[in-house]
Each structure stands twice: as C-alpha cells, then as structure tokens.
PDB file with one MODEL, atoms N, CA, C and O in Angstrom:
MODEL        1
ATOM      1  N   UNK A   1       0.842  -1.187   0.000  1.00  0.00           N
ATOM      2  CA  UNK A   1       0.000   0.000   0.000  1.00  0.00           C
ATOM      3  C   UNK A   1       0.884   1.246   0.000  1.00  0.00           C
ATOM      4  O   UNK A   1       1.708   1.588   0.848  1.00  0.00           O
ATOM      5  N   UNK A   2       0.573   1.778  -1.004  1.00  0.00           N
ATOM      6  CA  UNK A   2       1.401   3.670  -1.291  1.00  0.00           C
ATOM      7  C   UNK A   2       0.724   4.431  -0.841  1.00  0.00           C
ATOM      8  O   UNK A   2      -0.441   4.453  -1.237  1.00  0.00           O
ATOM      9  N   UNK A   3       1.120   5.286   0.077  1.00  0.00           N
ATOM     10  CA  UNK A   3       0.311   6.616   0.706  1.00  0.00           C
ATOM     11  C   UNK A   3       1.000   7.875   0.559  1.00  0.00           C
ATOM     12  O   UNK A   3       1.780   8.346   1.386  1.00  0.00           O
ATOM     13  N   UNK A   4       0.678   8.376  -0.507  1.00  0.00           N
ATOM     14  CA  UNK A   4       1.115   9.886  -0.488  1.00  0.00           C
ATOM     15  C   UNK A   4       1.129  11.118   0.476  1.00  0.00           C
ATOM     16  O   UNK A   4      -0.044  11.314   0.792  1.00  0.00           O
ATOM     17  N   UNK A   5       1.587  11.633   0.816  1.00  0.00           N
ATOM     18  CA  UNK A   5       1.356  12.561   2.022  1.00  0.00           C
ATOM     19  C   UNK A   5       2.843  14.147   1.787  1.00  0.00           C
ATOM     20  O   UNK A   5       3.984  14.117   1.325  1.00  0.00           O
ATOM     21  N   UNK A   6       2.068  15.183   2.330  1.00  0.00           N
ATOM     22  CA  UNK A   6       2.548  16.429   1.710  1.00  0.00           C
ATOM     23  C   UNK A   6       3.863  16.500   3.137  1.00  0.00           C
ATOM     24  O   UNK A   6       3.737  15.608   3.976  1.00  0.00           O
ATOM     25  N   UNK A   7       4.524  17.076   3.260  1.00  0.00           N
ATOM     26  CA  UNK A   7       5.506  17.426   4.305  1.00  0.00           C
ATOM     27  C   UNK A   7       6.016  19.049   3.962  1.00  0.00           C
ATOM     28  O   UNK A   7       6.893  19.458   4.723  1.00  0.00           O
ATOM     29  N   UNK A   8       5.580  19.950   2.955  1.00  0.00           N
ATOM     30  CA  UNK A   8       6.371  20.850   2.766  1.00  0.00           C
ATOM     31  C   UNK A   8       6.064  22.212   3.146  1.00  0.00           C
ATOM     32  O   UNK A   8       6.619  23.234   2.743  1.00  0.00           O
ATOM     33  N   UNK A   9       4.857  22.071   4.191  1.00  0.00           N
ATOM     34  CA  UNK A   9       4.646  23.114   5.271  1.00  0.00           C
ATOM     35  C   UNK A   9       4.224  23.392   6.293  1.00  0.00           C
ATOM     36  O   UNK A   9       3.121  23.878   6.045  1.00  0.00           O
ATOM     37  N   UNK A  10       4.378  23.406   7.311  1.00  0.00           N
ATOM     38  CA  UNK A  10       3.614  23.786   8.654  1.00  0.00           C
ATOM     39  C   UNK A  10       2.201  23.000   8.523  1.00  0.00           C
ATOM     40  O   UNK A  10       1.973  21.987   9.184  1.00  0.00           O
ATOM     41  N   UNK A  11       1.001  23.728   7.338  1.00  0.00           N
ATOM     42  CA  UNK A  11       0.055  23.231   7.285  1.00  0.00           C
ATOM     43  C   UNK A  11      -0.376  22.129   6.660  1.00  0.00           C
ATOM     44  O   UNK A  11      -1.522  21.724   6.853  1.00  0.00           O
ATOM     45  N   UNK A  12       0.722  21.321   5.598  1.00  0.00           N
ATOM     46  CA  UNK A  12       0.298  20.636   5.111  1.00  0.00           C
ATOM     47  C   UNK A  12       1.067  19.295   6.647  1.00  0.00           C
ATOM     48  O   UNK A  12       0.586  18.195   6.921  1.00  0.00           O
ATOM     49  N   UNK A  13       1.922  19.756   7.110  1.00  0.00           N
ATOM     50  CA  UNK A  13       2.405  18.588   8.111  1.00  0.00           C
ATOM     51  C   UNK A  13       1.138  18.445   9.025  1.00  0.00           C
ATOM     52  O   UNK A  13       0.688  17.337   9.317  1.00  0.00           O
ATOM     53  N   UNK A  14       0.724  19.326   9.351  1.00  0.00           N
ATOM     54  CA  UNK A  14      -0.566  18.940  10.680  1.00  0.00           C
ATOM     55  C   UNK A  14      -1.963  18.225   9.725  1.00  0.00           C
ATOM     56  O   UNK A  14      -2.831  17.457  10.140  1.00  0.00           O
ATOM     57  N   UNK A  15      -1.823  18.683   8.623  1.00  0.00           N
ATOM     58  CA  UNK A  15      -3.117  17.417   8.093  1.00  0.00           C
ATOM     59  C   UNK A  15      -2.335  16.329   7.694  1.00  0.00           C
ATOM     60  O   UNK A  15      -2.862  15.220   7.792  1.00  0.00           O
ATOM     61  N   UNK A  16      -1.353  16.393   7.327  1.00  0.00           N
ATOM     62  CA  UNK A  16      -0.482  14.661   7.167  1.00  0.00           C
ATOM     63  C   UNK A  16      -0.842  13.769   8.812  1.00  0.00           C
ATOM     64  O   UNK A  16      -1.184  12.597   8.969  1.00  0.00           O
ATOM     65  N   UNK A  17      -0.630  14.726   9.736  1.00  0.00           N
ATOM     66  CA  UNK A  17      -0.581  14.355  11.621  1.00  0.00           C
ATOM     67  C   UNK A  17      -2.073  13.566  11.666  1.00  0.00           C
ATOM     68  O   UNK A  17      -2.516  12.438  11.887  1.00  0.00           O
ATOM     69  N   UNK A  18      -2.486  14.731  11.357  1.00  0.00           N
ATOM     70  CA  UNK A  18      -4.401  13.987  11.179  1.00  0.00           C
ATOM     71  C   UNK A  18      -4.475  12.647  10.622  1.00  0.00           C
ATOM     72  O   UNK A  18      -4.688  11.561  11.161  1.00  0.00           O
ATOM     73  N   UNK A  19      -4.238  12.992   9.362  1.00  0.00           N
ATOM     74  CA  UNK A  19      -4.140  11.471   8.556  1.00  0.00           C
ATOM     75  C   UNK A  19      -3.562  10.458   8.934  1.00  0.00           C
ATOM     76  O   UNK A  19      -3.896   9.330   8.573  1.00  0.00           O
ATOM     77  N   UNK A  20      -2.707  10.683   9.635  1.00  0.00           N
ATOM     78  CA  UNK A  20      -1.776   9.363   9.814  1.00  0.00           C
ATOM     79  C   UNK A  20      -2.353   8.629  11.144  1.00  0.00           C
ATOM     80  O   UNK A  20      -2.421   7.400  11.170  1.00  0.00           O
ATOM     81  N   UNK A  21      -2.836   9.556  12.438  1.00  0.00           N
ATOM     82  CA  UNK A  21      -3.664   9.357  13.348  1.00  0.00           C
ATOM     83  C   UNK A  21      -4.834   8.507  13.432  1.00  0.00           C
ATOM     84  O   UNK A  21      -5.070   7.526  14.138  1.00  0.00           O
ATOM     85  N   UNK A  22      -5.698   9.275  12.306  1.00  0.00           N
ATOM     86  CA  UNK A  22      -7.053   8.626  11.500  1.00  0.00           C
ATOM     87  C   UNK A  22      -6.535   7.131  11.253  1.00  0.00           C
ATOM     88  O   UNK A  22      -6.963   6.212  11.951  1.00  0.00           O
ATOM     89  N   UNK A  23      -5.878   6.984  10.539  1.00  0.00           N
ATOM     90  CA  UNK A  23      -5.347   5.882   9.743  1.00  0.00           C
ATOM     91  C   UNK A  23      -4.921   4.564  10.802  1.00  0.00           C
ATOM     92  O   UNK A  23      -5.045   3.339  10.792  1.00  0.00           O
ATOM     93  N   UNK A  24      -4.427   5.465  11.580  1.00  0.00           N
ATOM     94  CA  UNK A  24      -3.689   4.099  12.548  1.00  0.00           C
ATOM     95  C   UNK A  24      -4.483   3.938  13.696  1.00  0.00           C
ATOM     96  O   UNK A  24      -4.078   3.024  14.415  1.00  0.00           O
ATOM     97  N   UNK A  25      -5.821   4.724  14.243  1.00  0.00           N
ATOM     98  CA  UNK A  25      -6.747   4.472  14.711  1.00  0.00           C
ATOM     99  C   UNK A  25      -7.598   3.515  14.084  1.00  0.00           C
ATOM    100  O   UNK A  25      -7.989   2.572  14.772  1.00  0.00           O
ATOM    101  N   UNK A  26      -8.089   3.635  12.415  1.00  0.00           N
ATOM    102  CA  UNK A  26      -8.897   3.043  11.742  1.00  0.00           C
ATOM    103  C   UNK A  26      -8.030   1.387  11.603  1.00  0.00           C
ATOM    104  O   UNK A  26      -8.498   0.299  11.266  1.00  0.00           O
ATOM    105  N   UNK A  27      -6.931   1.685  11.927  1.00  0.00           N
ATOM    106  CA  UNK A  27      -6.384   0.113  11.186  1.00  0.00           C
ATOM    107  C   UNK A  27      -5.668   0.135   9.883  1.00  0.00           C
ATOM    108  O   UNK A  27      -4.972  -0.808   9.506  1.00  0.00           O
ATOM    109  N   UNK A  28      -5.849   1.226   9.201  1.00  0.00           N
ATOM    110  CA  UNK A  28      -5.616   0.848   7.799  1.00  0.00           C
ATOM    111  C   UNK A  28      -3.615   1.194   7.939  1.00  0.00           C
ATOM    112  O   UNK A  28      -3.024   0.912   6.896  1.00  0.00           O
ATOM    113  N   UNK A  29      -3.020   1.552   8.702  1.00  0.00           N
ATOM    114  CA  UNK A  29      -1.481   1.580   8.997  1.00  0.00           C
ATOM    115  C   UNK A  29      -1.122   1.007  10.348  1.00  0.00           C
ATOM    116  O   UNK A  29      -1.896   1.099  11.302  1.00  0.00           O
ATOM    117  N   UNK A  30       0.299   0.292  10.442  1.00  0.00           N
ATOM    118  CA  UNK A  30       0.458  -0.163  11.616  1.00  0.00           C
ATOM    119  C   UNK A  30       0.745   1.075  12.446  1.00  0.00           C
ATOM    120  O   UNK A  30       0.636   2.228  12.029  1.00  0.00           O
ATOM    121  N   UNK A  31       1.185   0.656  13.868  1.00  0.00           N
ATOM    122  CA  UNK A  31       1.487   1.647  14.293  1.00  0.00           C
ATOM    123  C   UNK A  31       2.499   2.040  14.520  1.00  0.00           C
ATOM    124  O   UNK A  31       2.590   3.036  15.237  1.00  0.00           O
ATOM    125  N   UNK A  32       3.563   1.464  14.040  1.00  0.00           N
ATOM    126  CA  UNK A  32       5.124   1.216  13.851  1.00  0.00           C
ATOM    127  C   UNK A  32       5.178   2.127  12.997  1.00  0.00           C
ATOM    128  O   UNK A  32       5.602   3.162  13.511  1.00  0.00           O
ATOM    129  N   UNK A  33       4.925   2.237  11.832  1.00  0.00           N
ATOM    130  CA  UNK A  33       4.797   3.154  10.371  1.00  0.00           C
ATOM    131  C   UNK A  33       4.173   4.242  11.057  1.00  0.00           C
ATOM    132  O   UNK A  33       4.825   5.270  10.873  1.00  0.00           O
ATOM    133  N   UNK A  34       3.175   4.420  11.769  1.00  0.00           N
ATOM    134  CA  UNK A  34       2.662   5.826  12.068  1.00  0.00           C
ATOM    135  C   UNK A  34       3.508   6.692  12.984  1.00  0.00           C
ATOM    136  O   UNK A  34       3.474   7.920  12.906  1.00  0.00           O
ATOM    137  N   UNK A  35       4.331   5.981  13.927  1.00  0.00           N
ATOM    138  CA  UNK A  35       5.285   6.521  14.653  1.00  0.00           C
ATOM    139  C   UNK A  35       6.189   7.191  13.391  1.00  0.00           C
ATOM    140  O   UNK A  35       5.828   8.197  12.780  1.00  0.00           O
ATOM    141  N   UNK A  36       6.990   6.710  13.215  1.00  0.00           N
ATOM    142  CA  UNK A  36       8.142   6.633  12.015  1.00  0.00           C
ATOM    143  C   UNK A  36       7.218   7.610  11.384  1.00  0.00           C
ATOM    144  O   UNK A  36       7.908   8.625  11.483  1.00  0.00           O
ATOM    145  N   UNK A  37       6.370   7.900  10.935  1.00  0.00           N
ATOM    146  CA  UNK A  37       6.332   9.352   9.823  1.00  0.00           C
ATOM    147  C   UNK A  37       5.774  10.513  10.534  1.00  0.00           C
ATOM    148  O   UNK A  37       5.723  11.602   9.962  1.00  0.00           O
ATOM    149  N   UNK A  38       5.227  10.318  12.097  1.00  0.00           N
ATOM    150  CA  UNK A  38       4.883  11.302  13.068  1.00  0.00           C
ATOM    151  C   UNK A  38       6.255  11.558  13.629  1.00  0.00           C
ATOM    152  O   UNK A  38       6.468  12.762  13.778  1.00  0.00           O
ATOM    153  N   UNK A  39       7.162  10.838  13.953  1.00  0.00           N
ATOM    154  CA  UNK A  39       9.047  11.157  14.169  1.00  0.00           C
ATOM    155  C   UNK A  39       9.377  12.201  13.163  1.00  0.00           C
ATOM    156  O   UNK A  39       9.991  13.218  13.485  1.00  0.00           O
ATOM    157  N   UNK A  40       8.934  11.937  11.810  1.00  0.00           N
ATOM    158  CA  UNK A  40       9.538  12.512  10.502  1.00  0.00           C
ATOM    159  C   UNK A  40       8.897  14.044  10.663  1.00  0.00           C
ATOM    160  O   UNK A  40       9.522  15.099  10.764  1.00  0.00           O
ATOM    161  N   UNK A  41       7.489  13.841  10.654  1.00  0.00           N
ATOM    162  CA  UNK A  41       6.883  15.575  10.960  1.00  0.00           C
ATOM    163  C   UNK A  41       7.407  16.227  11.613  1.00  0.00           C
ATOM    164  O   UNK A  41       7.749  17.314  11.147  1.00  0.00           O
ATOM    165  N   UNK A  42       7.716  15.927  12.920  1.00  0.00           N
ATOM    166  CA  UNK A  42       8.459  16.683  14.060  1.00  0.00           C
ATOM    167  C   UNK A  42       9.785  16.859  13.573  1.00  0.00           C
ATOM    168  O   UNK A  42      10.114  18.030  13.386  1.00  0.00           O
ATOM    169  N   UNK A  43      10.591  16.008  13.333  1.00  0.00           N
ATOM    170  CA  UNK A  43      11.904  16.524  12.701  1.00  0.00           C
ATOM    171  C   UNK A  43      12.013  17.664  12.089  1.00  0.00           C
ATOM    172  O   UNK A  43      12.718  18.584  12.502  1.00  0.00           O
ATOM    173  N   UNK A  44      10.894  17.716  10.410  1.00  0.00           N
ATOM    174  CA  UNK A  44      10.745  18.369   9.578  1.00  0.00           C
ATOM    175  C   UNK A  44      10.446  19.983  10.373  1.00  0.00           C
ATOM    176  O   UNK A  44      11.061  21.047  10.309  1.00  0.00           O
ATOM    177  N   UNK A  45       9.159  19.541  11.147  1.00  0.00           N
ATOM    178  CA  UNK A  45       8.826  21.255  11.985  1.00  0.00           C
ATOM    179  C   UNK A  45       9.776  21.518  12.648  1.00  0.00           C
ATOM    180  O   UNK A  45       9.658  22.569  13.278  1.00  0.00           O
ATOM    181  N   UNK A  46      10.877  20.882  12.798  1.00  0.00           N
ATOM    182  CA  UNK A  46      11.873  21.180  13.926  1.00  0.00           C
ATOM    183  C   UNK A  46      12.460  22.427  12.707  1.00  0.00           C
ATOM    184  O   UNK A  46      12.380  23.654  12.763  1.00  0.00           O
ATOM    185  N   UNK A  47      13.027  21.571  11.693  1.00  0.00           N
ATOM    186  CA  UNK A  47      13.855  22.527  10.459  1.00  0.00           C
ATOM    187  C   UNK A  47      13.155  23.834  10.245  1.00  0.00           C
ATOM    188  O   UNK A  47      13.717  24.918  10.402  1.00  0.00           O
ATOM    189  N   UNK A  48      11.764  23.674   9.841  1.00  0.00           N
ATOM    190  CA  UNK A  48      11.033  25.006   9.267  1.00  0.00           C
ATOM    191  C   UNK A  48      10.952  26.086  10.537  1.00  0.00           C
ATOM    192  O   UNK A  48      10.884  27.302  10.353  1.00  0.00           O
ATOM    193  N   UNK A  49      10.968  25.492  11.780  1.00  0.00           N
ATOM    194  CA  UNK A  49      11.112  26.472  12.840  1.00  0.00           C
ATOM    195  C   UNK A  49      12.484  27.304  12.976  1.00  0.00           C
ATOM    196  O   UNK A  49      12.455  28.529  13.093  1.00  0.00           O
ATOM    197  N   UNK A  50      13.416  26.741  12.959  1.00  0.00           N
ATOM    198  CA  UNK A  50      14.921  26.916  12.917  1.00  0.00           C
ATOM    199  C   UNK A  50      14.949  27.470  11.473  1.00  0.00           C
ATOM    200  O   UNK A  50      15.956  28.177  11.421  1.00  0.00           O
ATOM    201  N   UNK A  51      14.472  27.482  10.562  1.00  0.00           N
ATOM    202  CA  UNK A  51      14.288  28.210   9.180  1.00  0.00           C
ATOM    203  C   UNK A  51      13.970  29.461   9.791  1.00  0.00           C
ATOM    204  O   UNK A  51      14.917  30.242   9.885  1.00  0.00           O
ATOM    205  N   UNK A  52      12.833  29.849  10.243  1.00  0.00           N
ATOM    206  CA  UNK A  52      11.734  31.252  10.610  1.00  0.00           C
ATOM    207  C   UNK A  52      12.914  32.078  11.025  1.00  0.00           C
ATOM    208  O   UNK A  52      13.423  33.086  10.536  1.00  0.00           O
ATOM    209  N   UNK A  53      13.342  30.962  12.631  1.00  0.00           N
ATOM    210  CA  UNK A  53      13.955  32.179  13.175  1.00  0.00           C
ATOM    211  C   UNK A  53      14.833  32.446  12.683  1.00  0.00           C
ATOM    212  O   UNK A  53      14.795  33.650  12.432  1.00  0.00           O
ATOM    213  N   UNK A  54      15.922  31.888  12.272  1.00  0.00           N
ATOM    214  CA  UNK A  54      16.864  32.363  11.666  1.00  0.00           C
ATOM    215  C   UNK A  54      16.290  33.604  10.435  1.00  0.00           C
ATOM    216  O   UNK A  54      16.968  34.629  10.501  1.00  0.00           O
ATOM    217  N   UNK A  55      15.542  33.635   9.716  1.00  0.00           N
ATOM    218  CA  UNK A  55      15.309  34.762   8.919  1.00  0.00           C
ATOM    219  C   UNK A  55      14.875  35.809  10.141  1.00  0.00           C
ATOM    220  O   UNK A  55      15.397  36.923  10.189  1.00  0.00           O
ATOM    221  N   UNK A  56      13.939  35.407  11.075  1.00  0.00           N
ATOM    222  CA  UNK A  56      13.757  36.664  11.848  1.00  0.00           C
ATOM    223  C   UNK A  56      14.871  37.638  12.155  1.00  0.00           C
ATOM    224  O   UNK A  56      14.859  38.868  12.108  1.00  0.00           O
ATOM    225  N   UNK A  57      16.033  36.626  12.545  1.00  0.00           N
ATOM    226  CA  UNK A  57      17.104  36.840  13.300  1.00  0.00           C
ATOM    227  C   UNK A  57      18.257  37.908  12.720  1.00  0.00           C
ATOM    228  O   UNK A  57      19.092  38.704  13.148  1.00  0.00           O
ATOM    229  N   UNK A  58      17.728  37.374  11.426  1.00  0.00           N
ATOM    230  CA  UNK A  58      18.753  38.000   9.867  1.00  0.00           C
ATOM    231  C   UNK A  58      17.625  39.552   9.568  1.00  0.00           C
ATOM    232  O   UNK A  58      18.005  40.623   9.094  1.00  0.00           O
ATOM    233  N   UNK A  59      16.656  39.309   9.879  1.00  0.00           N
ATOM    234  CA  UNK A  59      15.797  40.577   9.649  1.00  0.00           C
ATOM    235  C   UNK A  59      16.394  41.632  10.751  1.00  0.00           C
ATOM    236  O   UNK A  59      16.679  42.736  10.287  1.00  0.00           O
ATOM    237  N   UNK A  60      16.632  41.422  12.238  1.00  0.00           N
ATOM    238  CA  UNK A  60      16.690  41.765  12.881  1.00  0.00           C
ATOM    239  C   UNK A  60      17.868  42.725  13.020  1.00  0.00           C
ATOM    240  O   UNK A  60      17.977  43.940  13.188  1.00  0.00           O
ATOM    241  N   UNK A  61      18.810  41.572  12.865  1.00  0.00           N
ATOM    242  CA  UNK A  61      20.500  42.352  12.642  1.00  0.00           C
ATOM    243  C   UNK A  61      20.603  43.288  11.448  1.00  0.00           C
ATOM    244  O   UNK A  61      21.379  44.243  11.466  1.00  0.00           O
ATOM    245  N   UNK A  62      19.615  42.941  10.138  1.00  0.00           N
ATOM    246  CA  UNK A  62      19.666  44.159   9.143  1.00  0.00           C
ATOM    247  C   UNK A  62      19.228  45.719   9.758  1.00  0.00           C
ATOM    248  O   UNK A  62      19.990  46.685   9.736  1.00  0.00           O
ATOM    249  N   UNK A  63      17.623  45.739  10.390  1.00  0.00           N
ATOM    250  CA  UNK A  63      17.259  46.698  11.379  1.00  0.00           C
ATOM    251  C   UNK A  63      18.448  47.192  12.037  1.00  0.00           C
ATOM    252  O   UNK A  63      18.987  48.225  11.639  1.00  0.00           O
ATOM    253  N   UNK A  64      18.963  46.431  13.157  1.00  0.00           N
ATOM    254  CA  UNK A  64      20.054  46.783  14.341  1.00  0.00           C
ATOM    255  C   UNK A  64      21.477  47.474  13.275  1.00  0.00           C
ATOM    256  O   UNK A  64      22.186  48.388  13.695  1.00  0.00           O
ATOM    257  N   UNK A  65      21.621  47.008  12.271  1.00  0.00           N
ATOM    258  CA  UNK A  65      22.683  48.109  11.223  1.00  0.00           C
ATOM    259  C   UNK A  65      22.469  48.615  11.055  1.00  0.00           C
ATOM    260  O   UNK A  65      23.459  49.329  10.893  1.00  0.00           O
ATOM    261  N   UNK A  66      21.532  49.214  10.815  1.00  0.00           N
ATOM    262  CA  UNK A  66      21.073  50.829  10.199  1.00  0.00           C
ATOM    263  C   UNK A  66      20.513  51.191  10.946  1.00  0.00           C
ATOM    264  O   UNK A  66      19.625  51.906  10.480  1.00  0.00           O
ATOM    265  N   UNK A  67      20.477  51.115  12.146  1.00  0.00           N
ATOM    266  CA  UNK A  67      20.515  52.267  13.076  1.00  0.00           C
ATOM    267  C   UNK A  67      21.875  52.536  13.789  1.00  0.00           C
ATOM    268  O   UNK A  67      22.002  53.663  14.267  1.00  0.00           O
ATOM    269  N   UNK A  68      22.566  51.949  13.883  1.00  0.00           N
ATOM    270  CA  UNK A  68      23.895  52.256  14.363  1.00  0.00           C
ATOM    271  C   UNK A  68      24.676  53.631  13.382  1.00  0.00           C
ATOM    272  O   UNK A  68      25.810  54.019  13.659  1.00  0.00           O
TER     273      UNK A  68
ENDMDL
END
C-alpha cells in the first residue's frame, strides 16, 4: 500500500498528523509506520522552525545596522 502525504509546510504537516492518526486508529497503517512518519513531521517542523527564526534573526541584525 502507497500513501502519499505532503511534508512541505507547517500546514500541510498537521493534516499529514491527522491522517496518519485517522489511519492508525482506523487500522488501515500499523502503528510502527505511524510513529516513524509522526518522528519525521516533528523533525521536519523542527527545520522550518529553525528556518523562521533564523530569517527573523537575519531581519533583525539588518534593522540593528542601520541604526547604528
């Protein structure tokens, strides 16, 4: 069984979370596999978080130069 599933934003990871939940409640995935791609989401939000701030961070220090 192939299950497609989106990972490439914030919002598409929390309806992948849903789905995979649904799924391994309903039976139709073990729950070995549902761990393992709920591990993978969190990883992934780990990156896109550490993405943000770092641009915040880079926004920030541009501000803090030009006022000096």
């Amino acid at each position: 069984m192939s299950i497609r599933l989106r990972m490439g934003t914030p919002t598409e990871i929390k309806r992948t979370l849903a789905r995979v939940a649904n799924m391994a409640l309903n039976g139709e995935i073990d729950t070995k596999t549902a761990n393992t791609i709920i591990l993978a989401c969190n990883a992934i939000l780990g990156a896109i978080r550490t993405d943000e701030q770092q641009k915040k961070i880079d926004e920030l220090e541009v501000l803090l130069s030009g006022i000096k």
